[in-house]
C-alpha positions, 0 to 999 in steps of 0.5 A: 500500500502506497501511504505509509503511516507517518503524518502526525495528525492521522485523519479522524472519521466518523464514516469514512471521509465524514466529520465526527459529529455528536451526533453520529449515527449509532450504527451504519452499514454500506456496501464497500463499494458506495465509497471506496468507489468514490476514491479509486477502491483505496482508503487512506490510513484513518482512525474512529473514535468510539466507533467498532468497524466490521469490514466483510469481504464477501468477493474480491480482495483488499490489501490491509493496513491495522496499526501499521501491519500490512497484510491480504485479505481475499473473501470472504473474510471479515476485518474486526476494526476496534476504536483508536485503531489506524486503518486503511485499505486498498481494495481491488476494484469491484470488491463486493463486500459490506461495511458496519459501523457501530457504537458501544452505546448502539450495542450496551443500550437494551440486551447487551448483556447477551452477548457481551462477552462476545463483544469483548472477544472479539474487538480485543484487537484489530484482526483479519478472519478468512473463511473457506469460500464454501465455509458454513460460517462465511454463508451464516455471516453474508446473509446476516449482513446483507438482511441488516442492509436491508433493514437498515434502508427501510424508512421506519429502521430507525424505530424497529429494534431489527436492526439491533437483532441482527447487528448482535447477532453479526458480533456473536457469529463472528466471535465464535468464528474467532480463533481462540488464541489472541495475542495481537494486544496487550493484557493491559489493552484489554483490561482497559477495553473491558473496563470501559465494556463495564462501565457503558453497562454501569451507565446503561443500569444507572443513568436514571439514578443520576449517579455522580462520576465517583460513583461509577469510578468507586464501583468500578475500583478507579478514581475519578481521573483514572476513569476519565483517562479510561473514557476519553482512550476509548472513545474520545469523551469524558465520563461525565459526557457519556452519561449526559449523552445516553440522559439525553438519547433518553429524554429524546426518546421519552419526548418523542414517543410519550405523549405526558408533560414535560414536567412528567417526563422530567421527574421520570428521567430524574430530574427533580426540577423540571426548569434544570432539565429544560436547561440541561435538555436544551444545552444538549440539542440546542431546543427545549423539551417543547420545541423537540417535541414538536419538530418530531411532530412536524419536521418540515 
């Protein structure tokens, strides 16, 4: 591959060429080709904050770059791509393959649990798998992806829990497809990535009981800076951050789908004073909890 991993500021990406926005979607899938096309079929060495990749190469091949390891992968094969990791590719033209994209929140919030220790098995490091062309377990994986696309582009996909089935059911088949011997990264690489695993579930249980940061660092035997340092190597953002985030992913949601009071709402999600929450909610998306209503009613 022509670029070698030197510049000192290796470009961030939310998808590939995108900027990171808070925004971001919790979870994408494409085909390889709507944008490696777009760049010649290669993709210049870049990193994702907080997000976990899984490029699948159903035909074709791609010469891959993961924290400056070069090596081929010819379908169908599957490239595990965790958080913080510097990656890039160069595919041979006409690739058929797929590209997921996803979050920890996308996976921690609702059933995580089930299928947890898979998560972390499988993003412990970033990976090449090739499967055997005939291989039961490479046939299981297309279709899997391939009914997540299609779920993914229905215009209600963003409200059917489908698309979350079918993206835990990807992870869970690929980390039991996953060799069972991993030394691509350190033990204390992957202590710190369970960690994090640990408390985005503390959060997911705990976000409504308004816990403090100590809280969650003393359940999880750190300090407040020690957690912070934790959060911000694995996705960029500050403890306190991603517990606002998924406060807000809910109060959304609560506003969208509930039809009660504000104030109603505002004590379900914790908040003693509903005026604070209108502050806070507003600070978070820039409207308040009546003007977010409404948009959603009336998004024209």
């Amino acid at each position: 591959m022509r670029h070698a991993i030197r510049s000192p500021a290796i470009p961030s990406f939310a998808l590939y060429g995108e900027a990171v926005s808070p925004q971001q979607e919790q979870l994408h899938i494409e085909k390889v080709e709507a944008r490696s096309r777009l760049y010649q079929w290669e993709i210049v060495p870049h990193i994702h904050h907080g997000l976990y990749q899984v490029l699948w190469v159903h035909r074709g091949a791609a010469e891959v770059v993961l924290d400056g390891r070069q090596q081929q992968a010819s379908g169908p094969a599957a490239i595990v791509i965790p958080p913080g990791v510097v990656h890039g590719f160069r595919f041979a033209p006409d690739t058929d393959g797929l590209v997921l994209t996803f979050s920890a929140h996308f996976l921690v919030e609702g059933e995580f649990q089930g299928v947890g220790e898979a998560f972390r098995h499988l993003f412990f490091g970033p990976d090449v798998l090739v499967f055997a062309p005939d291989a039961m377990e490479a046939q299981r994986l297309d279709g899997l992806l391939r009914e997540l696309m299609a779920e993914f582009l229905l215009p209600a996909s963003a409200d059917s829990p489908v698309t979350g089935w079918l993206a835990r059911a990807v992870v869970w088949r690929l980390a039991h497809a996953h060799p069972q011997n991993r030394l691509l990264e350190s033990a204390k690489a992957h202590r710190h990535h369970a960690l994090f695993t640990r408390f985005m579930l503390l959060v997911e249980e705990h976000f409504l009981a308004h816990w403090s940061i100590d809280q969650y660092a003393s359940r999880l035997g750190l300090s407040t800076a020690r957690l912070n340092r934790l959060t911000r190597s694995q996705s960029s953002r500050s403890a306190l951050e991603i517990v606002h985030e998924r406060l807000t992913r809910e109060a959304c949601r609560r506003l969208t789908y509930i039809a009660a009071p504000a104030a109603s709402l505002a004590s379900e999600l914790g908040f003693s004073d509903p005026a604070y929450f209108s502050r806070f909610f507003k600070k978070r998306t820039g409207l308040s909890p009546h003007q977010w209503r409404n948009q959603q009613i009336s998004p024209g």
